[in-house]
N, C-alpha and C positions, 0 to 999 in steps of 0.2 A: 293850796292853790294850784299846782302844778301836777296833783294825783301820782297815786300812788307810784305807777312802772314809770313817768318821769324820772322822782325823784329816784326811785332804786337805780336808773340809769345813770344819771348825773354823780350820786355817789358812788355808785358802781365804779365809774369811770375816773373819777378823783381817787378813789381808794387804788386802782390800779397805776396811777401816776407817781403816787408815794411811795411805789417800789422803784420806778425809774429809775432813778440812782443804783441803784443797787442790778440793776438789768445789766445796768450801763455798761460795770465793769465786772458782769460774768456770772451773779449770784445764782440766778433762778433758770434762765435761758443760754449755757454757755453758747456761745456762737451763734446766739442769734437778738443784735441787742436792739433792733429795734421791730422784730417781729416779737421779740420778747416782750418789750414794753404793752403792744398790742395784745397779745396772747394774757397777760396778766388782767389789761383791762378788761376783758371777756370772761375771764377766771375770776375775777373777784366780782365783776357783775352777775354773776351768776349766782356764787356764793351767798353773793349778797341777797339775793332777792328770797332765799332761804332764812338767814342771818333776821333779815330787814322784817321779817313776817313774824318771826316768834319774839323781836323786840316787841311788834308792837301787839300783841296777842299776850304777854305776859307783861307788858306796861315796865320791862325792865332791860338794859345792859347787860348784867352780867352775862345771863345767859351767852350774847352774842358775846363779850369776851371770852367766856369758857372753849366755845364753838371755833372761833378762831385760835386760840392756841392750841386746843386740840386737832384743830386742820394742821395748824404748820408743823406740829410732831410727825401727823402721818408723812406728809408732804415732804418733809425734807429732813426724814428719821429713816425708819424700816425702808421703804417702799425706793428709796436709792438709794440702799443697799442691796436690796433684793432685786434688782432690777436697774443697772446701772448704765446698762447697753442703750437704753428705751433714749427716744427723741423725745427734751423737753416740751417741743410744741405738742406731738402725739399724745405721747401714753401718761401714764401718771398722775397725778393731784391735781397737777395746775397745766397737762395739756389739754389736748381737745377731749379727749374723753372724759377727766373730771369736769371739766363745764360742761359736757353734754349730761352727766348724771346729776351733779350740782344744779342744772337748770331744770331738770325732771323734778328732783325732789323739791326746790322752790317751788316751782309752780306745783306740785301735789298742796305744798302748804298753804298757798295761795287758794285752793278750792276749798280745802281744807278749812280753813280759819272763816274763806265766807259761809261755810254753810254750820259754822262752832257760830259767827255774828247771826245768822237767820236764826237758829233754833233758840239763840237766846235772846230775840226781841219777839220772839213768839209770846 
């Protein structure tokens, strides 16, 4: 009823609130908790809309379960280690630049999947 990038938004944007808590007091964003709150909603909207395309393209979860714990490994494994100096908002998984690559590759999947739906009602 609400189409498809609606709803990617609306959960997009609830999946980003369910870290809140956790912004709140310093997890993801140090020093930044309520641009952090924001910054995650855009991160996981993004995420999501990758996430949200091969759920419904493989008619299954898991996958998006696997996807997500394999992001939060990267995200807050290796990569702040290797790179500990970088502004949460900027650099890294969950700043600007993983939502800007995060929302490339959704929307790749996004063409993707419609033209995997055309050739199969061909």
């Amino acid at each position: 009823p609400l189409g498809k990038f609606k709803a990617y938004l609306i959960s997009g944007v609830l999946w980003g609130l369910w870290h809140a808590p956790l912004i709140l007091i310093g997890f993801n964003y140090p020093g930044y908790p309520v641009l952090g709150i924001v910054a995650m909603a855009g991160m996981t909207t993004a995420l999501g809309v990758y996430i949200n395309e091969l759920t419904l393209r493989n008619r299954s979860s898991i996958l998006a379960g696997w996807i997500h714990g394999a992001f939060n490994g990267q995200a807050y494994g290796i990569w702040r280690l290797l790179f500990p100096d970088v502004n949460p908002l900027l650099g890294g998984m969950t700043g600007l630049v993983g939502m800007a690559v995060w929302l490339v590759v959704g929307l790749w999947q996004v063409r993707r999947s419609a033209l995997y739906q055309g050739a199969k009602d061909e």
